[in-house]
N, C-alpha and C positions, 0 to 999 in steps of 0.2 A: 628839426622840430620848430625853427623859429618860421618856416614858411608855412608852417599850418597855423600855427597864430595870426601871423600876415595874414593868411588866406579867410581862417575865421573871423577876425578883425572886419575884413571887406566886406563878406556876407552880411554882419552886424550893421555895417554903418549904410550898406544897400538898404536894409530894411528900415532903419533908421531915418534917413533922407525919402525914402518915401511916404513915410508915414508923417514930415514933418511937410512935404511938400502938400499932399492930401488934407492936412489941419487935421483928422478927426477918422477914427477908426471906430466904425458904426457893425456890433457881432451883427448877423445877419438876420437872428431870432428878435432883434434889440423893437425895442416900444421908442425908439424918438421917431419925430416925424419927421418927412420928408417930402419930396416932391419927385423922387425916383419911386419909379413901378416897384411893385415887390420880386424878390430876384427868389430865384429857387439855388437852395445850396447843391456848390457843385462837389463842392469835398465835404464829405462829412462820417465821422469817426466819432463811433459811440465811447471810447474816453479810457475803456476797459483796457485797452494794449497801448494806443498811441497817448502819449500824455500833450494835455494842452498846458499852453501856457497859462501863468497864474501873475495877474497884475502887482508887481510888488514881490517878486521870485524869480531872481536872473537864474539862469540856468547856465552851469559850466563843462564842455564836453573839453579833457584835454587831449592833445594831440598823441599822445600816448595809450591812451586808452581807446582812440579812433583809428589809431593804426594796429594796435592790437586786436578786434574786432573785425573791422571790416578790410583792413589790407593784409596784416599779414596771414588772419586764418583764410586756409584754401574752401574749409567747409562756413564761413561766413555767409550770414544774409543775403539775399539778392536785394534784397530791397528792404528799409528799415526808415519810418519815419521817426523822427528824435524828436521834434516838438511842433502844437501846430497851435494858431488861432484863428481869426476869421479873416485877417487879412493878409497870412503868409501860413506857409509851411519849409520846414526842415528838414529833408531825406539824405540818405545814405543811400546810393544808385551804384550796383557791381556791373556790369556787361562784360559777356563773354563775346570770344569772337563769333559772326554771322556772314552768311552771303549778302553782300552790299545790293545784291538784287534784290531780297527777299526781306531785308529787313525792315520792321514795320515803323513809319512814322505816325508823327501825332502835328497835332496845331491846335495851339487855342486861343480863343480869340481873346478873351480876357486876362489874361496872364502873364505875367514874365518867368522865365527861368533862368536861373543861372549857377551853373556848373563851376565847380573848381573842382579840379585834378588832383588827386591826393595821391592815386597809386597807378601805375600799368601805363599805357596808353594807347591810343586808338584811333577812328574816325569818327566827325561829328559829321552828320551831311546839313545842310543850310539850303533854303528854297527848294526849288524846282516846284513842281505839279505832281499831287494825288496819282496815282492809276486809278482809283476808286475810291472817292471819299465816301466814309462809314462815319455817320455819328456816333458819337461814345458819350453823350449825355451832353445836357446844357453846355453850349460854349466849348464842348469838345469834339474833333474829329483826327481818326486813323485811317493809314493808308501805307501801301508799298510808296517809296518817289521815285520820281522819274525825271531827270535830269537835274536833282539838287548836287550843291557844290557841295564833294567833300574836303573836308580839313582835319589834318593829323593834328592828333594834341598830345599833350605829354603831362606828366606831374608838374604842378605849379601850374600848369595852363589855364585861363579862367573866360568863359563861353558866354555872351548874354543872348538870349532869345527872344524878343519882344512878342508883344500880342501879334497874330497872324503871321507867323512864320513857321514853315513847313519844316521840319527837324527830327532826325533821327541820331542814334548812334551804335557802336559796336566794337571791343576790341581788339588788337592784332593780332592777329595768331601766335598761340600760346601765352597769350596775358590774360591777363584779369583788370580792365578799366575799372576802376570805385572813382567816384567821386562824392561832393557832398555838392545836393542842390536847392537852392531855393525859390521858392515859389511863393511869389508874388500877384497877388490875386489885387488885379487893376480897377477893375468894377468898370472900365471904359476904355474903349479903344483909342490907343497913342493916335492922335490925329494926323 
């Protein structure tokens, strides 16, 4: 239990360190002015299921309760966002196993992810080239990859993805990969 703390812990002080590195978390709807173009939201959740964060309201998931959910029920979520605001979000990510051929990646160009391992494990793939890039809305694009490197991970294993990296992943047969990921929404590409 204490490496899901550990692990929650990191995700916190990621988000943290970047929002101190940034100065100023600007929601995307917000009236201050600026000198950036007007950006179109790439994630947006009408509030009804996904809950936002509220300024002045930490939010506590323990590690008990996220393994009870999403690791040890076999009929759990595939996918569950736990809290979001304009400049991150918090998911609960299951994968089952896939053909390393067939399964689909993503890339965005404004973003970070980052993965920690909570249950099962798997392969992450890293780079290579699209077979066909598909846009999937503002700053997002899908595709099968074709020569990305994969990498086995395991519980406790912890993944970062920066903006512009081609990245998929998928189980090993007869598991169930969950992790928890966070998403870090850059507003500018790592130079």
């Amino acid at each position: 239990m204490n490496l899901y703390r550990g692990l929650a812990a990191l995700g916190a002080a990621s988000i943290a360190g970047y929002l101190a590195i940034h100065h100023t978390a600007v929601a995307q709807n917000s009236d201050a002015k600026s000198n950036e173009p007007p950006r179109v939201a790439i994630f947006t959740i009408d509030g009804s299921k996904y809950p936002r964060a509220e300024n002045g309201k930490a939010t506590i998931w323990t590690a008990e309760e996220l393994k009870k959910k999403y690791v040890d029920n076999p009929n759990g979520p595939t996918m569950d966002h736990l809290e979001w605001a304009p400049p991150y979000r918090i998911t609960m990510q299951r994968r089952r196993p896939a053909d390393p051929a067939t399964v689909g990646g993503e890339l965005h160009e404004d973003k970070t992810q980052i993965y920690i391992i909570l249950g099962g494990s798997g392969t992450v793939l890293l780079g290579g080239k699209p077979k066909q890039d598909a846009s999937a809305g503002p700053g997002e694009h899908r595709s099968q990859l074709i020569g990305a490197t994969p990498h086995h991970v395991k519980e406790g294993d912890v993944i970062s993805i920066p903006p512009m990296t081609w990245h998929a992943s998928y189980a090993d047969p007869g598991q169930v990969m969950t992790y928890l990921m966070f998403h870090i929404e850059n507003r500018q590409t790592i130079p």
